[in-house]
MIDOSE-1310 file (N, C-alpha, C; in nm, 2 decimals, decimal comma, always signed):
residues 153
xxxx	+3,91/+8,21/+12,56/+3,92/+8,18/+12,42/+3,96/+8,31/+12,33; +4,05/+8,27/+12,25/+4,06/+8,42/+12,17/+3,95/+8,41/+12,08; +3,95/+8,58/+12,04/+3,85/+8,63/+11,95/+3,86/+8,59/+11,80; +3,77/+8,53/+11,81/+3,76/+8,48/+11,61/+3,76/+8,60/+11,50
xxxx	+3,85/+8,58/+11,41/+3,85/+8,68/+11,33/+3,85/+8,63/+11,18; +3,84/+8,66/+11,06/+3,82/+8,64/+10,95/+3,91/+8,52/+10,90; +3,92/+8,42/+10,83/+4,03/+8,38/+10,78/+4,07/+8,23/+10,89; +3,99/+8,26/+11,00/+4,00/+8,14/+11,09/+3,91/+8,04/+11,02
xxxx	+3,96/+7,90/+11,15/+3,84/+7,81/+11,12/+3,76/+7,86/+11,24; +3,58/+7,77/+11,15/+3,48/+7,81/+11,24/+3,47/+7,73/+11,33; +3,48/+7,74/+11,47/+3,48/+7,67/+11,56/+3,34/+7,58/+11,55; +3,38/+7,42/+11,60/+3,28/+7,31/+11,60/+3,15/+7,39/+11,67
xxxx	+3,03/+7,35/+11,61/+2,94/+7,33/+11,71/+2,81/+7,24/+11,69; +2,72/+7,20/+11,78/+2,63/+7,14/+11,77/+2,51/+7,17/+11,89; +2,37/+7,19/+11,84/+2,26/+7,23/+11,88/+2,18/+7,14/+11,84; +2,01/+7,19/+11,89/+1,90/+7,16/+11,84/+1,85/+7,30/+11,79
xxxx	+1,76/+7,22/+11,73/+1,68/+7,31/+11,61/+1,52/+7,32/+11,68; +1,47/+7,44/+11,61/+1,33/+7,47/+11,70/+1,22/+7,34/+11,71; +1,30/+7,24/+11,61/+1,17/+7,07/+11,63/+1,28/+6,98/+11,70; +1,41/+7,05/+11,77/+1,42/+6,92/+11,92/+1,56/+6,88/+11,81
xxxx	+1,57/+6,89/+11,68/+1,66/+6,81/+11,60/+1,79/+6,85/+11,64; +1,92/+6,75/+11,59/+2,04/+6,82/+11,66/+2,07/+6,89/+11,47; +2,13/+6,97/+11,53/+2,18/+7,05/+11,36/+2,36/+7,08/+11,40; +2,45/+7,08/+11,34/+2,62/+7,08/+11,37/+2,67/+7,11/+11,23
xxxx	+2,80/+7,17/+11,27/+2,84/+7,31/+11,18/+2,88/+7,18/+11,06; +2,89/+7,02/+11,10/+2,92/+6,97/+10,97/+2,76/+6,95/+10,90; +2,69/+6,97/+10,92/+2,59/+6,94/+10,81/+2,55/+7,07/+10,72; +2,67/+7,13/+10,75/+2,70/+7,27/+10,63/+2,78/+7,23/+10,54
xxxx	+2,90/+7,14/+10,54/+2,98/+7,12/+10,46/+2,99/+7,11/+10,30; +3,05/+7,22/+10,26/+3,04/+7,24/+10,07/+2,95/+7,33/+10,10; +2,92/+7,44/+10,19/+2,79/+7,52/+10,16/+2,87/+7,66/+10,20; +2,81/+7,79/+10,17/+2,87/+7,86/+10,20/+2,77/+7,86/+10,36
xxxx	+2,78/+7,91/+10,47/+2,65/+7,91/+10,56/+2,66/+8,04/+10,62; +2,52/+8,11/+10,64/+2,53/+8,28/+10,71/+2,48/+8,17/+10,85; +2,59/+8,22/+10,97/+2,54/+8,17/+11,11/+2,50/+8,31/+11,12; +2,35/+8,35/+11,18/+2,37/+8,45/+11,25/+2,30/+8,46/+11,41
xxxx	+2,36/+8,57/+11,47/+2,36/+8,53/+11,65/+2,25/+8,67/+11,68; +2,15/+8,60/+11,72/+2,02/+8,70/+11,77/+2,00/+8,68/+11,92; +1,96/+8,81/+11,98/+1,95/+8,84/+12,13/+1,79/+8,77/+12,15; +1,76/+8,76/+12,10/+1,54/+8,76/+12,15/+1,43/+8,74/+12,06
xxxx	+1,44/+8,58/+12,04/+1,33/+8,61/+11,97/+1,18/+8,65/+12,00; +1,15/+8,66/+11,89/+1,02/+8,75/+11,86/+1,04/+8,88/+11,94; +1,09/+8,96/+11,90/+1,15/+9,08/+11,97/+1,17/+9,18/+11,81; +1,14/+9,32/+11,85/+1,13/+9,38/+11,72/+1,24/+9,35/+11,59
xxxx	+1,37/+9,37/+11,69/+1,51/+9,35/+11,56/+1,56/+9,24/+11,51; +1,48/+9,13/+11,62/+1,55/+9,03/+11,56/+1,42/+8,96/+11,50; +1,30/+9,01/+11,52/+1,22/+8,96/+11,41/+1,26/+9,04/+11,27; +1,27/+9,16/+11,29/+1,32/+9,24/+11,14/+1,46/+9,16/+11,08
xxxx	+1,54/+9,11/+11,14/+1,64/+9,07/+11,11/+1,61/+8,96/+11,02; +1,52/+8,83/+11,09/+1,46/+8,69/+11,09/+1,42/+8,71/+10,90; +1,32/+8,77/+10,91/+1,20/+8,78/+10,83/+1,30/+8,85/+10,69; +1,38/+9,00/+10,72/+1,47/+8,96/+10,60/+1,51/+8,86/+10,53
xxxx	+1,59/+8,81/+10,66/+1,68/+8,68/+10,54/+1,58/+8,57/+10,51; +1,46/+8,55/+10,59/+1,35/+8,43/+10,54/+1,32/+8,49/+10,34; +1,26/+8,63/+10,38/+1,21/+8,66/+10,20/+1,31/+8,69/+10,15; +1,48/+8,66/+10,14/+1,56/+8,71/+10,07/+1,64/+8,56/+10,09
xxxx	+1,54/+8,43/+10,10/+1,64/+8,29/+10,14/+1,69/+8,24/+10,03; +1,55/+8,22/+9,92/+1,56/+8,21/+9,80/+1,74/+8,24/+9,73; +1,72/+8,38/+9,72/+1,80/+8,47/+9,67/+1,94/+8,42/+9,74; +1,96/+8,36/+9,82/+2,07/+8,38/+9,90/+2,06/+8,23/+9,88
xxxx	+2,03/+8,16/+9,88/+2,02/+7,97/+9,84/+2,09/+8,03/+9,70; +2,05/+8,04/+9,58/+2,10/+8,08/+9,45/+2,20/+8,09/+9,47; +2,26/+8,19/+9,57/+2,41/+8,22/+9,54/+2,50/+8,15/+9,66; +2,44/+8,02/+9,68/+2,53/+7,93/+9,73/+2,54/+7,91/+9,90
xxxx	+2,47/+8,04/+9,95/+2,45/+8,03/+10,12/+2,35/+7,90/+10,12; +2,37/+7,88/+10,28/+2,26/+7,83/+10,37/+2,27/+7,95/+10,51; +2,12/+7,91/+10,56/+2,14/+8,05/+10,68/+2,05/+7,95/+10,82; +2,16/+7,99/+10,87/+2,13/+7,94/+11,05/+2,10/+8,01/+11,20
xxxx	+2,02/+8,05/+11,27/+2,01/+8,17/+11,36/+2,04/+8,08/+11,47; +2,06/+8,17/+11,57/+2,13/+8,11/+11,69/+2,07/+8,21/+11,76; +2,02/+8,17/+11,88/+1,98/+8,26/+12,05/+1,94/+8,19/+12,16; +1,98/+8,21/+12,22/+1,96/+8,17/+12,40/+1,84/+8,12/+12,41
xxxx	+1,76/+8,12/+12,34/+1,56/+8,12/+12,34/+1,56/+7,98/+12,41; +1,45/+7,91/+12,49/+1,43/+7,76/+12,46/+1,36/+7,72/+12,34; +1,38/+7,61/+12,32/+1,31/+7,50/+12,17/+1,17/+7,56/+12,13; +1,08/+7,56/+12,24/+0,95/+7,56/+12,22/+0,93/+7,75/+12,20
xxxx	+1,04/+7,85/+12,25/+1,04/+7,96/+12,17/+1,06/+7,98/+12,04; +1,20/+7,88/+11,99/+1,26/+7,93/+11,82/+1,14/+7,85/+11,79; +1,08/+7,76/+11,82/+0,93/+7,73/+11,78/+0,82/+7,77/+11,72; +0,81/+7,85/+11,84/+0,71/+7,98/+11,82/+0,74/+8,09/+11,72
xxxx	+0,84/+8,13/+11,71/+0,91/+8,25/+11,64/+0,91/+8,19/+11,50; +0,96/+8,05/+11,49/+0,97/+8,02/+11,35/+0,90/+8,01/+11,29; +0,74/+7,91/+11,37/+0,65/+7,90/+11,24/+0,58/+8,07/+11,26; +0,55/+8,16/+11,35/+0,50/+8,24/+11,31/+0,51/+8,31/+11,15
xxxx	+0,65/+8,33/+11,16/+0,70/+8,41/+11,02/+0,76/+8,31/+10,95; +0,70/+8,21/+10,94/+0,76/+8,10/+10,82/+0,89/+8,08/+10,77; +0,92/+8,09/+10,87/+1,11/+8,10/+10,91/+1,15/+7,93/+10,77; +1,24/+7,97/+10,64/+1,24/+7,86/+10,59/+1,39/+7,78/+10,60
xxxx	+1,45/+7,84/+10,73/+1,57/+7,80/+10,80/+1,56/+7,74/+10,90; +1,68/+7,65/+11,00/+1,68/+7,65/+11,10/+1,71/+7,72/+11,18; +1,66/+7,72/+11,32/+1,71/+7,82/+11,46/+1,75/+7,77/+11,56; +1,85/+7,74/+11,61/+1,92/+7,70/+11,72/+1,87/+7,75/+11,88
xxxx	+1,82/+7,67/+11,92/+1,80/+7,73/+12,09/+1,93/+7,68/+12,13; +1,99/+7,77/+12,17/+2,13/+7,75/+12,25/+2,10/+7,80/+12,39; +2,04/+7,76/+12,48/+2,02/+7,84/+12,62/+2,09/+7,79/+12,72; +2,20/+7,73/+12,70/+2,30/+7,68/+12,81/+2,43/+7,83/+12,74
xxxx	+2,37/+7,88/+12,59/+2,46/+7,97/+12,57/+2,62/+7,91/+12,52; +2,62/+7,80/+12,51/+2,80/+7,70/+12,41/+2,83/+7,77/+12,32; +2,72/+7,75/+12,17/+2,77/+7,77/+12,10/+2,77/+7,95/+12,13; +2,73/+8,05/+12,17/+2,71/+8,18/+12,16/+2,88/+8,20/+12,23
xxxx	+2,89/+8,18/+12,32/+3,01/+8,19/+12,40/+3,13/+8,15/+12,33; +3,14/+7,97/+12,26/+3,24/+7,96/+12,15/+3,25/+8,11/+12,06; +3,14/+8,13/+12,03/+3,19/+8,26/+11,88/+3,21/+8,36/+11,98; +3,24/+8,37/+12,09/+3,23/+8,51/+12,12/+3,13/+8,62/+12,14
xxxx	+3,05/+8,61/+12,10/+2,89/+8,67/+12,13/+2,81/+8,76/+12,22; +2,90/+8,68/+12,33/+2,80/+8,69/+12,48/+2,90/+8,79/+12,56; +2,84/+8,90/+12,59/+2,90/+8,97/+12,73/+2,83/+9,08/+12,74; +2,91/+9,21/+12,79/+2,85/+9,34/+12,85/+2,75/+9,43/+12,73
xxxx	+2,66/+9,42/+12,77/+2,59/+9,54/+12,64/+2,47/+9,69/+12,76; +2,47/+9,77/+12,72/+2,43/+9,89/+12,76/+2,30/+9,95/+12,68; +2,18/+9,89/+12,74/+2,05/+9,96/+12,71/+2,00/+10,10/+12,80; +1,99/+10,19/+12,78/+1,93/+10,30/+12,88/+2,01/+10,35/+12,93
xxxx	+2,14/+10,32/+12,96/+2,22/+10,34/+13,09/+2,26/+10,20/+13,16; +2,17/+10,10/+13,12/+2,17/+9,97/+13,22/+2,29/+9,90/+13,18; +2,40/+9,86/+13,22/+2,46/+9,77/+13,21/+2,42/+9,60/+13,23; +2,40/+9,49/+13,13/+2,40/+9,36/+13,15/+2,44/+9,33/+13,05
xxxx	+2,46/+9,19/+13,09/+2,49/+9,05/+12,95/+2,38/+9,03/+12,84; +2,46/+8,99/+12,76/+2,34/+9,00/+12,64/+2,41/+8,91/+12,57; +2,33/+8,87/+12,41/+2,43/+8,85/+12,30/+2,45/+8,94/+12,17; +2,56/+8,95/+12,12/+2,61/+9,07/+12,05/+2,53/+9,06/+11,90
xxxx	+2,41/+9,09/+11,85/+2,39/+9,05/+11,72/+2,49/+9,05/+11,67; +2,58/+8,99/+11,61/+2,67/+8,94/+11,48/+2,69/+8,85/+11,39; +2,73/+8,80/+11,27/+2,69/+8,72/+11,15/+2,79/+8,69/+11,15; +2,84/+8,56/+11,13/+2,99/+8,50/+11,08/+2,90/+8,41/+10,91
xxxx	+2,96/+8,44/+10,81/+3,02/+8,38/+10,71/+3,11/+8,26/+10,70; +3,05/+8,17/+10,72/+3,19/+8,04/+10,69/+3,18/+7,99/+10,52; +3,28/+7,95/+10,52/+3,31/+7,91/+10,39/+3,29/+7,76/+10,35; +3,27/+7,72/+10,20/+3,25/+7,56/+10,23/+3,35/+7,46/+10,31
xxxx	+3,49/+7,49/+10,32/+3,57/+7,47/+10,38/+3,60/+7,48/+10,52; +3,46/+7,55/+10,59/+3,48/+7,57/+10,75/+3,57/+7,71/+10,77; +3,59/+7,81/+10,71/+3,66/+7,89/+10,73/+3,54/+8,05/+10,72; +3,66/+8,08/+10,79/+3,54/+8,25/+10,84/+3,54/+8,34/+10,75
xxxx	+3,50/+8,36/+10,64/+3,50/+8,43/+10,53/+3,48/+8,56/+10,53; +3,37/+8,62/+10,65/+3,33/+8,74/+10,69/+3,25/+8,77/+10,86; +3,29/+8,86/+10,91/+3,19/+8,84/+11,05/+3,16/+9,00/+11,06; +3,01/+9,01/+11,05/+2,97/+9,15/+11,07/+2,92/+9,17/+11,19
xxxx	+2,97/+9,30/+11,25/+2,91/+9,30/+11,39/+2,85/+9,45/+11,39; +2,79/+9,48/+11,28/+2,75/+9,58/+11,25/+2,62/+9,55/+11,17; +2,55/+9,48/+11,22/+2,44/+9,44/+11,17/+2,31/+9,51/+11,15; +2,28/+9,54/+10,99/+2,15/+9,65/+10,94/+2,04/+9,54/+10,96
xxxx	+1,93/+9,54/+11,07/+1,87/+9,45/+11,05/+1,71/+9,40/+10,94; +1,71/+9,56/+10,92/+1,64/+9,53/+10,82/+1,66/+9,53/+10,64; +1,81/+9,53/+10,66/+1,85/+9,50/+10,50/+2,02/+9,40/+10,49; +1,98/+9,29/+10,67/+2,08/+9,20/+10,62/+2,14/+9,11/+10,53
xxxx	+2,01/+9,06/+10,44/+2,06/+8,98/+10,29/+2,09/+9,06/+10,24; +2,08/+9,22/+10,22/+2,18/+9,26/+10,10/+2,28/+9,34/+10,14; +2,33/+9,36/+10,26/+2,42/+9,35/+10,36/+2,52/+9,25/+10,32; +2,48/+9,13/+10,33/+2,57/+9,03/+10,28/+2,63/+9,02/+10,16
xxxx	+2,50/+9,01/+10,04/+2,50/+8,97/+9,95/+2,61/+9,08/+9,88; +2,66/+9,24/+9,93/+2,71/+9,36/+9,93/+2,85/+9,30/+9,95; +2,90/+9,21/+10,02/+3,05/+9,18/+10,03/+3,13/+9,11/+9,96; +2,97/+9,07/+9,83/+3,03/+8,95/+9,75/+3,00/+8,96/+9,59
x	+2,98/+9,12/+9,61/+2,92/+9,19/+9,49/+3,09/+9,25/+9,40
């Protein structure tokens, strides 16, 4: 599959959500939506990541987002991760890995020296029209909402 880049459409997808629900990229429609793609939950960066956009959801609802996380986790993990930090978003367990692999996400990453698979933290921006408005792959994780909120300032 080619590499998605700005200006595209957002390729279909459809998951469950950490309560078993299915959730799909049309029940964004007319919304702006922050997808973003986490390696691990409850894990330090992607709880830093989480917990940003949860106390900055408000703020980011106001200006027309919705926000959706996505990781390999199973159900009964984005579960756990969610209600701990009172996640007021959905979270996608994708552990067959579809939707991560659709965006592109998934391949070689280098911790220590170690070479393995992972998924790439990155954020795609769609538009209310299903279009890719922004995709950051340079993700601050502990000042992602205003990271965002920075491209539209």
């Amino acid at each position: 599959m080619a590499e998605l880049k700005e200006g595209m459409s957002a390729p279909y997808f459809e998951g469950v959500n950490q309560d078993g629900k299915k959730v799909s990229l049309n029940d964004f429609k007319g919304k702006k939506l922050i997808l973003y793609f986490y390696p691990k939950a409850l894990t330090s960066g992607c709880t830093k990541e989480t917990v940003n956009l949860s106390e900055n959801y408000e703020l980011l609802k106001s200006k027309g987002f919705d926000v959706l996380g996505v990781s390999p986790d199973p159900v009964e993990k984005q579960k756990k991760f969610h209600d701990k930090y009172n996640v007021p978003f959905d979270l996608i367990a994708d552990e067959n890995k579809e939707i991560i692999k659709t965006y592109g996400v998934w391949g070689k990453k280098k911790m220590y020296g170690r070479e393995y698979e992972g998924v790439h933290r990155t954020t795609f921006i769609i538009d209310e029209n299903g279009k890719i408005e922004h995709i950051i792959r340079k993700v601050k994780t502990g000042e992602h909402a205003q990271q965002i909120l920075n491209l539209y300032a």
